[in-house]
C-alpha positions as CSV (number, residue, x, y, z in Angstrom):
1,X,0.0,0.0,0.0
2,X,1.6,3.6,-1.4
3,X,-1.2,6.1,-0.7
4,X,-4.3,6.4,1.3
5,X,-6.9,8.9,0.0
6,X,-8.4,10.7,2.6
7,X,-12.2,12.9,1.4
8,X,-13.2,15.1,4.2
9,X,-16.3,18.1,3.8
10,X,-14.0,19.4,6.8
11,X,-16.8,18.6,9.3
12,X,-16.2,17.8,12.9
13,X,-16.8,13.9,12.0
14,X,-15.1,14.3,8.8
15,X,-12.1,15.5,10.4
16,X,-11.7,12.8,13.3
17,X,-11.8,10.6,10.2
18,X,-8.8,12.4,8.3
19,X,-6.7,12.0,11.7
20,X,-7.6,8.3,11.7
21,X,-6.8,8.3,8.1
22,X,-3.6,9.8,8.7
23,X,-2.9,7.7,12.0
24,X,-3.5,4.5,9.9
25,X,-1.2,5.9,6.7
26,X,1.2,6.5,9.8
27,X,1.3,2.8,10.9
28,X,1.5,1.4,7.2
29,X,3.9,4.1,5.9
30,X,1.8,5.2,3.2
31,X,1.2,8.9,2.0
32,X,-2.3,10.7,1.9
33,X,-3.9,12.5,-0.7
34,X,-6.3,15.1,1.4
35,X,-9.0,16.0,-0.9
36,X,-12.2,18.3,-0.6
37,X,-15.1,17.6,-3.4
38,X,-16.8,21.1,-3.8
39,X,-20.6,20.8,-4.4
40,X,-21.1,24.0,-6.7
41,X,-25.0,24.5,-6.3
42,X,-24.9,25.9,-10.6
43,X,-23.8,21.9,-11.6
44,X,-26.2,20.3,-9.8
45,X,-29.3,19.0,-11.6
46,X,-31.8,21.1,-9.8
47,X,-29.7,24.5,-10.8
48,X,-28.6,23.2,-13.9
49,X,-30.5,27.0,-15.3
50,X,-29.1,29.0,-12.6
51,X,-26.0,30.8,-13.6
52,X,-23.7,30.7,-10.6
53,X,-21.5,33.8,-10.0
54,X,-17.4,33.3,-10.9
55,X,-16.1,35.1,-8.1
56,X,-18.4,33.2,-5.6
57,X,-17.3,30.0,-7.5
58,X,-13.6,31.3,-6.3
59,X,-14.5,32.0,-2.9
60,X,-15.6,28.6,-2.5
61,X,-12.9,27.0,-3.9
62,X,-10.2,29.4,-2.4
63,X,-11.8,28.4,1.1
64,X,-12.0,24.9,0.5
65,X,-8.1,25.3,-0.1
66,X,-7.2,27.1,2.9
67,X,-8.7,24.8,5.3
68,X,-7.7,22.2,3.7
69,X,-3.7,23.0,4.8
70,X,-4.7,24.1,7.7
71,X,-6.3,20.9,8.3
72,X,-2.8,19.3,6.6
73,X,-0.8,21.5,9.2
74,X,-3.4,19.6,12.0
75,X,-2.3,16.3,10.9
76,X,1.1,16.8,10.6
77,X,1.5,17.8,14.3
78,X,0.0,14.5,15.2
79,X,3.0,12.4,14.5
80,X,5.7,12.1,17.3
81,X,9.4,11.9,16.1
82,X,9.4,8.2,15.7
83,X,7.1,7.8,13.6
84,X,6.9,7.5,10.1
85,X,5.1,10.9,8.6
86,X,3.6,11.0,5.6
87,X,3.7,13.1,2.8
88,X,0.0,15.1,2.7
89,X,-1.1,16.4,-0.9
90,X,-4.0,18.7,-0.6
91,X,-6.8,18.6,-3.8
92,X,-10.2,20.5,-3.8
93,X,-12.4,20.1,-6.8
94,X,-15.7,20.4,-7.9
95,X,-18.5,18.1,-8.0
96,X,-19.4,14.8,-7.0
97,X,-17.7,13.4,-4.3
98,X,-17.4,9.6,-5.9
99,X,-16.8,11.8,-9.7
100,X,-13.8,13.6,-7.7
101,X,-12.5,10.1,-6.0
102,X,-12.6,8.1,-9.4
103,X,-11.0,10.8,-11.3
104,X,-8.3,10.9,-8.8
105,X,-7.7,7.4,-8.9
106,X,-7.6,7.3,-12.4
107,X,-4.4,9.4,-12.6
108,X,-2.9,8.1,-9.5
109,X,-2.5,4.9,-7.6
110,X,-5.0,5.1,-4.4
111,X,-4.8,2.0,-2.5
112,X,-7.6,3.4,0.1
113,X,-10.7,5.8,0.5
114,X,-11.2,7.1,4.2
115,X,-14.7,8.8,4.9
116,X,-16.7,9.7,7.5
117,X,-19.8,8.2,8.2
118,X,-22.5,10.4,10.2
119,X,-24.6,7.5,11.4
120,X,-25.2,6.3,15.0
121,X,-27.8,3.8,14.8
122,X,-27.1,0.4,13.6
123,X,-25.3,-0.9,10.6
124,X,-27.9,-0.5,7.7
125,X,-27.7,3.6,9.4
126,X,-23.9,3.2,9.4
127,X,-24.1,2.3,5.4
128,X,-26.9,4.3,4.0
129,X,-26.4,8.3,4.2
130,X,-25.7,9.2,0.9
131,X,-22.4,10.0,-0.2
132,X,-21.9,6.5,2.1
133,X,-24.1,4.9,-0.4
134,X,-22.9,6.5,-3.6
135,X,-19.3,5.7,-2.3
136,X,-20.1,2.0,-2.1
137,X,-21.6,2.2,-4.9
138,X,-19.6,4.2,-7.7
139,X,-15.6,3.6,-6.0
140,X,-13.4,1.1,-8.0
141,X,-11.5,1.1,-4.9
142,X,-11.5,0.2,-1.4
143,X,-13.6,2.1,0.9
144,X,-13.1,2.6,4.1
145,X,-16.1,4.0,6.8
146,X,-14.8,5.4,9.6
147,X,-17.7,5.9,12.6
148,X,-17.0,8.9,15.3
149,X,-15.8,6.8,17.9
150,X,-13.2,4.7,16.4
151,X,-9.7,4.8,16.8
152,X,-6.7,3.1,14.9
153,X,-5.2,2.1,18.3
154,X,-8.4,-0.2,19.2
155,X,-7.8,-2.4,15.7
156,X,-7.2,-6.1,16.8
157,X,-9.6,-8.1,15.4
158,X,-10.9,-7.4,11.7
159,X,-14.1,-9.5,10.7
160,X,-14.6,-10.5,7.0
161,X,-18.1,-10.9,6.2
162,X,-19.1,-13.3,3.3
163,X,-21.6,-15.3,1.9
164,X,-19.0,-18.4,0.4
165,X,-20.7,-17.8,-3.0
166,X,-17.2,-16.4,-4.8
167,X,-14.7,-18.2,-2.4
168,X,-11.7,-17.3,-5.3
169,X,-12.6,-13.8,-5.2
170,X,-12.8,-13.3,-1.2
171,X,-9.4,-15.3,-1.3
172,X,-7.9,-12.5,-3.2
173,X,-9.5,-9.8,-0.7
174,X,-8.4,-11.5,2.3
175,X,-4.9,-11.7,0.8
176,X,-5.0,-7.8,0.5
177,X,-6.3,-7.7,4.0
178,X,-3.4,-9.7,5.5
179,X,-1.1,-6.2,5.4
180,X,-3.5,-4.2,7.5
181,X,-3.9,-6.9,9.9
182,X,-0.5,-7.5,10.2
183,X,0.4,-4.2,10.8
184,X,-1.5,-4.6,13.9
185,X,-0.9,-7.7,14.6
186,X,-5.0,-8.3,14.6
187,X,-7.0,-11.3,14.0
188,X,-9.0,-12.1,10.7
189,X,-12.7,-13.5,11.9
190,X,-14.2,-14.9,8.8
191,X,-17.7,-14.9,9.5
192,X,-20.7,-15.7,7.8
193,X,-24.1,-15.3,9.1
194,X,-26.4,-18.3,8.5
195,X,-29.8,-20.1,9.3
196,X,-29.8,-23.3,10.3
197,X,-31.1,-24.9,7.4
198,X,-28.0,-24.3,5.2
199,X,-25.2,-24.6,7.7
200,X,-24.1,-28.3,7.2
201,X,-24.2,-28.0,3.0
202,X,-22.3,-24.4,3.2
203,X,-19.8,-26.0,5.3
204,X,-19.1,-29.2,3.7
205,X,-19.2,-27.3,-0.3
206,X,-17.7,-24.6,0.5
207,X,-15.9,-23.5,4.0
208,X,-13.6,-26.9,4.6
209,X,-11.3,-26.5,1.4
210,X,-11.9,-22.3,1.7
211,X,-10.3,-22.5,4.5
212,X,-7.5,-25.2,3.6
213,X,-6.3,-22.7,0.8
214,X,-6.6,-20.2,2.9
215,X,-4.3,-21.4,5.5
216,X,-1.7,-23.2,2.5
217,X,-1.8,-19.2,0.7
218,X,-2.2,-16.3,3.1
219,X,1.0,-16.6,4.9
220,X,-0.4,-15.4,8.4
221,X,-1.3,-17.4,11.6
222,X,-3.9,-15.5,13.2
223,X,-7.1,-16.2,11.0
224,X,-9.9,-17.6,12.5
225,X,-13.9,-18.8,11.6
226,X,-17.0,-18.1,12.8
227,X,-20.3,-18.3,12.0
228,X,-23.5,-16.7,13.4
229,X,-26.6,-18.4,13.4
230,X,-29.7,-15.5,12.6
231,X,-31.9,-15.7,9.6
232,X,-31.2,-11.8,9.0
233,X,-27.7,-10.5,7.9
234,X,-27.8,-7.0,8.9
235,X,-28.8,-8.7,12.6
236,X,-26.3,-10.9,12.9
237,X,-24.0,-8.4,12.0
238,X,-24.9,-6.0,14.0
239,X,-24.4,-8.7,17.2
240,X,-21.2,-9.5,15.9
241,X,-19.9,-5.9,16.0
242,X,-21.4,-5.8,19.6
243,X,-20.9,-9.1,21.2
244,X,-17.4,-10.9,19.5
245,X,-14.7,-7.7,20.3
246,X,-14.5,-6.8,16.6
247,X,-12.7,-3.6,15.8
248,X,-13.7,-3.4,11.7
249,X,-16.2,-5.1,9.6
250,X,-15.1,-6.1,6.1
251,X,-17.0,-7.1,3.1
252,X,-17.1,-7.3,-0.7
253,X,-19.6,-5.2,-2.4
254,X,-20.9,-6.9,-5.0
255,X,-24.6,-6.5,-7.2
256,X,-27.0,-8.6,-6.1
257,X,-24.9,-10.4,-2.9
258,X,-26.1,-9.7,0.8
259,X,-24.0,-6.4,1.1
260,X,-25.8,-5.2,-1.9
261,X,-29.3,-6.4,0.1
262,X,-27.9,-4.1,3.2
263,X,-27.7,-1.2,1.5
264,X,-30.6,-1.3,-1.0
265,X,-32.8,-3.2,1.5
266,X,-35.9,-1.4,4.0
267,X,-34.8,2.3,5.4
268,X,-37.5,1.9,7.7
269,X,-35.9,-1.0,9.9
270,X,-33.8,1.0,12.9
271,X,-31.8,-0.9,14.8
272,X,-31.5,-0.5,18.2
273,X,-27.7,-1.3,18.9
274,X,-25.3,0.8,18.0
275,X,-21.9,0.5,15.6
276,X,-19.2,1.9,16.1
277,X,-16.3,0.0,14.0
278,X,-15.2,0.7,10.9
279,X,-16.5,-0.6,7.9
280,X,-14.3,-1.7,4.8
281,X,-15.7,-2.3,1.9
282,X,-13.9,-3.8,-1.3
283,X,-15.2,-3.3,-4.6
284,X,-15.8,-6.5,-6.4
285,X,-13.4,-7.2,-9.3
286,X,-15.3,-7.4,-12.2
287,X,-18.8,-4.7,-11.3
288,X,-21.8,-5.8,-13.2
């Protein structure tokens, strides 16, 4: 991993995400890519007729700029002398947030997204504001969710969330999330949530020789398997994340798999617990 990408709207929560973002490209000596997508009101669809002033357009854009170094200048005071600092670019742009990512990714490498997620109430609230959802959605790169209470210090046990349906494919993610677990020395929990009904043919097709390539491949000792027994995902989840000391939730999102159902699924199911763990999500390879 070279660079971590880190969007902020320069919010409170937004920022506690760029110092996590900056903590993390710290501990895997990585550089960041601070960057600022400017919603200009003229290029949205609803203003497409308005014509929007130039010199306001500056102003916006000139402030966007400013606090982003000063934000820079914030992070950089963060490190202590021993540790490694990395080099902070700052870009603001204009338009849509996933546009702005995409297109910066598309002229650089950019290993990692880092946004903030406003959401307190459960894991579908976690996942479904919208530029949350329109991240997920639209990235061709690994996103990762950071909630207002998490800190890179508490990372020591990452789940990975699948259903077994494209076991070469998750192989591949895991492999790419041995590095970050290493760096922490955390556990991999590969968990899959499950009703009884299907447990003993999942296992037998699927988990046994998942698992025996796994363990011949990855190259580290401390992954582990679990499995939760609810006949809702987002439930099991959400106990997992609450119950079994996870730090981050990881996933593939994929059309039409059960990360898709979680973020397309009812917005009128709350859940009462609340999640406050990271979420990384990995594009899947080929997006259909």
């Amino acid at each position: 991993m070279k660079t971590i990408l880190v969007s902020t709207d320069l919010s409170a929560s937004a920022r506690h995400a760029a110092e996590y973002g900056y903590q993390l490209a710290s501990l895997l000596k990585t550089n960041v890519v601070l960057c600022n997508a400017v919603t200009i009101p003229a290029a949205t669809q609803e203003a497409a007729m308005i014509s929007w002033p130039v010199d306001e357009y500056d102003t916006l854009m000139d402030g966007s700029k400013k606090e982003l170094h000063q934000l820079k200048k914030e992070l950089e005071q963060i490190s202590s002398t021993d540790q490694f600092k990395p080099q902070i670019t700052c870009i603001s742009e204009d338009g849509i947030l996933a546009d702005v990512v995409n297109q910066i990714a598309a002229k650089q490498p950019i290993d990692l997204v880092v946004i903030a997620t406003h959401g307190h109430s459960g894991l579908t609230s976690l996942i479904l504001g919208d530029h949350c959802h329109n991240m997920i959605t639209e990235l061709n790169t690994p996103l990762l969710i950071v909630p207002p209470a998490a800190s890179v210090a508490d990372i020591k046990k990452i789940a990975f969330a699948t259903d077994f349906k494209r076991p070469s494919e998750d192989l591949d993610h895991i492999y790419a999330l041995v590095p970050l677990a290493r760096a922490f020395n955390a556990e991999i929990l590969l968990t899959h949530v499950y009703d009884e009904a299907d447990t003993d043919q999942i296992f037998q097709k699927q988990i046994k020789p998942f698992l025996a390539e796994l363990a011949d491949k990855a190259n580290y000792p401390h992954i582990y398997y679990r499995i939760v027994k609810n006949n809702k995902t987002e439930a099991g989840l959400n106990w997992l994340c609450l119950h079994g000391q996870v730090d981050m939730l990881a996933m593939v999102h994929r059309p039409h798999n059960f990360f898709d159902g979680l973020i397309n699924g009812s917005h009128t199911k709350k859940m009462a617990s609340q999640i406050n763990v990271p979420l990384l999500v990995y594009p899947a390879f080929n997006k259909v």
